[in-house]
LOSE-790500 format. One line per 5 residues: number of its first residue (from 1); for each residue x, y, z of C-alpha. Coordinates in pm, whole numbers, plus 50000, padded with zeros to 5 digits. Layout:
residues N
NUM	X,Y,Z  ...
This chain:
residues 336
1	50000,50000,50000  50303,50223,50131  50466,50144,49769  50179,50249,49567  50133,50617,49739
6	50494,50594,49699  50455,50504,49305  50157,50798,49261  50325,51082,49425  50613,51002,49220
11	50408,50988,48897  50251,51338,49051  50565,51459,49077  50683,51414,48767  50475,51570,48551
16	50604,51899,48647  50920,51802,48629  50878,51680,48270  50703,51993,48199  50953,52167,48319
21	51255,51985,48124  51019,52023,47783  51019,52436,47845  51372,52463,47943  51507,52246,47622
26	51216,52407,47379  51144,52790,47516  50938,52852,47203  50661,52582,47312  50499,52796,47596
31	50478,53108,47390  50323,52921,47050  50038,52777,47328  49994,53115,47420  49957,53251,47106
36	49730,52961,46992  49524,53012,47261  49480,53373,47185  49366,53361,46862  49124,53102,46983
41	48949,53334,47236  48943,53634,47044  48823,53475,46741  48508,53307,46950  48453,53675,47109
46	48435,53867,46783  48383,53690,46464  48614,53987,46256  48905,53881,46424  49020,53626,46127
51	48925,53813,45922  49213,53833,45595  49215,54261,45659  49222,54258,46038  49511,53978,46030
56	49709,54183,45788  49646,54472,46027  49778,54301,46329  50074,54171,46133  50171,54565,46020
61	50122,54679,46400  50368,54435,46546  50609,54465,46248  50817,54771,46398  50764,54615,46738
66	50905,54256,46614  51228,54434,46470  51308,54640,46736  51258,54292,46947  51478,54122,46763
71	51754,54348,46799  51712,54374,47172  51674,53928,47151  52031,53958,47076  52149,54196,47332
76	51938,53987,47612  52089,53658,47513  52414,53819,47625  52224,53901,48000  52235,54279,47899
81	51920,54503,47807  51868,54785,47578  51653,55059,47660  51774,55280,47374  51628,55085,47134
86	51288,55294,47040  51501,55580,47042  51763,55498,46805  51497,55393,46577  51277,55769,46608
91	51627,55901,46595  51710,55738,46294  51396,55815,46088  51371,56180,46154  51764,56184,46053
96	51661,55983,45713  51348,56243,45647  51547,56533,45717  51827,56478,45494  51622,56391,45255
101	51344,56648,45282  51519,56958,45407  51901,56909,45342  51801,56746,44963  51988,56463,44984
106	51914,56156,44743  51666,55934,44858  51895,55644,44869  52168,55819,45007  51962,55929,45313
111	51881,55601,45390  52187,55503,45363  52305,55733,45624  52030,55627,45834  52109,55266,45854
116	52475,55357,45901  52411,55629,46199  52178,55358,46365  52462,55153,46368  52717,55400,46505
121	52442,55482,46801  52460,55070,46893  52815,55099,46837  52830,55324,47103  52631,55157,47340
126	52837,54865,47287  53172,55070,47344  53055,55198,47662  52926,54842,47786  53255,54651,47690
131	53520,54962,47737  53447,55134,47994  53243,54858,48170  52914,55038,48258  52624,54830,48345
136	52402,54797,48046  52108,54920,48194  52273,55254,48286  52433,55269,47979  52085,55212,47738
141	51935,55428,48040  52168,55750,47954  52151,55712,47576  51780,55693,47555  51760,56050,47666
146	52044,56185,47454  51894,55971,47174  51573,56133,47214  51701,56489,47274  51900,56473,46956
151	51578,56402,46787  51365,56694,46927  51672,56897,46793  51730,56762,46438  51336,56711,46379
156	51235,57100,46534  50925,56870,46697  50835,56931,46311  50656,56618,46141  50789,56513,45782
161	50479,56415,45537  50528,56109,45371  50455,56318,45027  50737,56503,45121  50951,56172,45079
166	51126,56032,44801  50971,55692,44711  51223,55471,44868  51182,55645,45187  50774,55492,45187
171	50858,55181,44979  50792,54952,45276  50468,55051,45395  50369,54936,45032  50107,54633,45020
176	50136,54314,44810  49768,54182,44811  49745,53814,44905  49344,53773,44840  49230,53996,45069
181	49529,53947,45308  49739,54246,45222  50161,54197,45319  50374,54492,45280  50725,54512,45202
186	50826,54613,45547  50705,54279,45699  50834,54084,45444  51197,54254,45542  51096,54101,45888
191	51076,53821,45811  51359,53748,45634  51602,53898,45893  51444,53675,46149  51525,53363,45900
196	51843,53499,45870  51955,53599,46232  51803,53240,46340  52016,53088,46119  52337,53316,46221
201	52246,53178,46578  52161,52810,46548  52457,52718,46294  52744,53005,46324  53039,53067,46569
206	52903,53362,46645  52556,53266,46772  52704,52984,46973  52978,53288,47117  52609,53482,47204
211	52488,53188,47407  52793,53093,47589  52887,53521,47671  52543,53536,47834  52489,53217,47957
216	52873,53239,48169  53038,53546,48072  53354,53431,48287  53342,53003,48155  53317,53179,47793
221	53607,53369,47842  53812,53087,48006  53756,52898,47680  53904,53139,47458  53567,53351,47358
226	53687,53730,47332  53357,53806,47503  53423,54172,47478  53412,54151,47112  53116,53933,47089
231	52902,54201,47296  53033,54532,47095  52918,54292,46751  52610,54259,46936  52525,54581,47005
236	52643,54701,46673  52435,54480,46504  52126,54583,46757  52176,54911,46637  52186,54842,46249
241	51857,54656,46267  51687,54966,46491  51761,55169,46193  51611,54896,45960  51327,54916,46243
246	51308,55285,46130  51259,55256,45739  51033,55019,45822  50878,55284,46033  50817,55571,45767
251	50683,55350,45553  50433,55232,45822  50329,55540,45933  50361,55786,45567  50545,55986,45780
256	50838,56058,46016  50709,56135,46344  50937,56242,46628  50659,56216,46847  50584,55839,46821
261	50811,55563,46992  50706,55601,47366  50602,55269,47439  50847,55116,47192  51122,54992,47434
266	50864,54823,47695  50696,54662,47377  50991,54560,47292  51164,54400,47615  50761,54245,47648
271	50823,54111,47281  51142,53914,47393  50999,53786,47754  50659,53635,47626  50888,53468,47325
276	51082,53261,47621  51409,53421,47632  51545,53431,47939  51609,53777,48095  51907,53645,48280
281	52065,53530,47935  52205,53236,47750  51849,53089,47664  51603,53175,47426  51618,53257,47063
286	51448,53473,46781  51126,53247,46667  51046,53263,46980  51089,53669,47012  50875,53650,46648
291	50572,53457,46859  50595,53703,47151  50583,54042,46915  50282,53823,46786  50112,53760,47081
296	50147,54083,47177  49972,54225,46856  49696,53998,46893  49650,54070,47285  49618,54440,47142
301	49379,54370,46825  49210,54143,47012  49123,54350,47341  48978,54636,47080  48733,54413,46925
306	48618,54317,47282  48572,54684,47351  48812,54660,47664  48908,54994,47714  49284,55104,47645
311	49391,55112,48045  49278,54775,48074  49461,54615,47735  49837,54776,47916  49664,54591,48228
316	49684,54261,48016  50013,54274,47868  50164,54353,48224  49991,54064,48348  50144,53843,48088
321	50524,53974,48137  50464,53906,48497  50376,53542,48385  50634,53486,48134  50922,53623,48377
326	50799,53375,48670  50777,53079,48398  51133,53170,48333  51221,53174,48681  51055,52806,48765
331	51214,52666,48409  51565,52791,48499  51505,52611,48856  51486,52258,48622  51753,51959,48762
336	51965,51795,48538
């Protein structure tokens, strides 16, 4: 009798544990359920919500939101954080619309310039995190108000019209209809740098010098990882796709607004915590960070065709970070 109690708490008990083991070797499995379930709910609470137009809505909302994430996926699998991240990306699109617009600069050539001083702006996060050995936080901290002032000062507070733009500027809020699904060009530049930085991660020196800098900073360096260098290539490369982020931006928006980007960083950092990356670094990866920008667009979408009123949808997502970060408390907890 003793024995089988013995045998049921043990099967009890291991459920959890299994559970547990199944998160911690495939992170993306919680989020996908989450997402699933989503689209469930919302789609038995308001009929629209599948519908072809309001999918291709949701998928232009968290487009921005899932680039910006996917830059900051890298800089968290290295246990940092970037809080500059909205702001290099406003930064950056003002700078592209003004030299284009008022300075008369090619349209290619101000892009160009964009991408390259979004870059330099993650650069310099990353010299000042691996140089001078600031914390992260209070480095990303510090730049996101210099980031921002520097845009209030090169934009005058002044809106640029798309109209105002040259072509290229706008290209990627352009739609390719799918049915009635419509995909624009900016998404499908999502896309493809998540397929590409996934593939930099799973099957390249590099992403395997990410991992092992944030999962032991100290054991990677030990084993001959110049872990200084890995973190100023990952915040470089943050800061190039911010400024990708920020063509993608005009082109969303028609415009280049130095007013928007607020609740960009928090959207962000939520993007990469409901996606299963740990905050503490080392696990995690970018399909995951893909399904969180995802679920965060749908929570959104989905609360406004419930008519839940716009306090109550940030109510929501803060619930769900709460979740996701105590998830990825209890899965780093697993035993070997």
């Amino acid at each position: 009798m003793t024995t089988d109690t013995g045998f049921e708490e043990s099967r009890r008990e291991s459920v959890p544990d299994r559970l547990q083991h199944l998160l911690h070797a495939q992170p993306t499995l919680g989020p996908l359920a989450v997402l699933l379930l989503a689209v469930i709910v919302f789609s038995i609470i308001n009929t629209r919500f599948l519908n072809p137009e309001n999918l291709s809505l949701v998928l232009q909302q968290v487009t921005v939101i899932a680039l910006l994430a996917l830059g900051q996926t890298l800089i968290i699998l290295t246990a940092g954080i970037d809080l500059s991240a909205g702001a290099i990306a406003v930064f950056s699109s003002i700078l592209m619309a003004n030299l284009a617009f008022e300075a008369g600069f090619p349209g290619v050539v101000a892009l160009l310039a964009g991408l390259l001083f979004g870059t330099a702006m993650g650069a310099f996060n990353g010299v000042l995190v691996t140089w001078i050995k600031l914390p992260p936080f209070i480095v990303t901290l510090g730049t996101l108000s210099i980031f921002f002032a520097l845009n209030s000062v090169v934009s005058g507070s002044e809106t640029v019209r798309g109209s105002d733009l040259p072509a290229i500027m706008t290209w990627t809020g352009d739609t390719i209809p799918i049915g009635s699904f419509r995909l624009t060009y900016g998404s499908i530049i999502m896309l493809l740098l998540f397929g590409f930085f996934f593939y930099l991660l799973a099957h390249t020196a590099w992403g395997k010098h990410v991992r092992a800098t944030g999962d032991d900073a100290e054991a990677a360096r030990l084993a001959g990882i110049r872990t200084s260098r890995v973190l100023l290539s990952v915040y470089t490369v943050a800061g190039a796709i911010y400024a990708v982020a920020a063509w993608v931006l005009i082109g969303r928006l028609a415009s280049a607004d130095p007013n928007v980007g607020t609740e960009y960083n928090l959207d962000s950092i939520t993007a990469v915590v409901l996606g299963g990356t740990s905050l503490f670094g080392g696990r995690g990866g970018v399909v995951g960070t893909l399904v969180g920008a995802l679920i965060v667009g749908v929570f959104r979408n989905g609360l406004v065709l419930a008519g839940v009123q716009v306090v109550w949808q940030g109510f929501a997502i803060g619930l769900l970070v709460l979740l996701a970060v105590t998830i990825d408390q209890w899965i780093r907890k697993v035993r070997a």
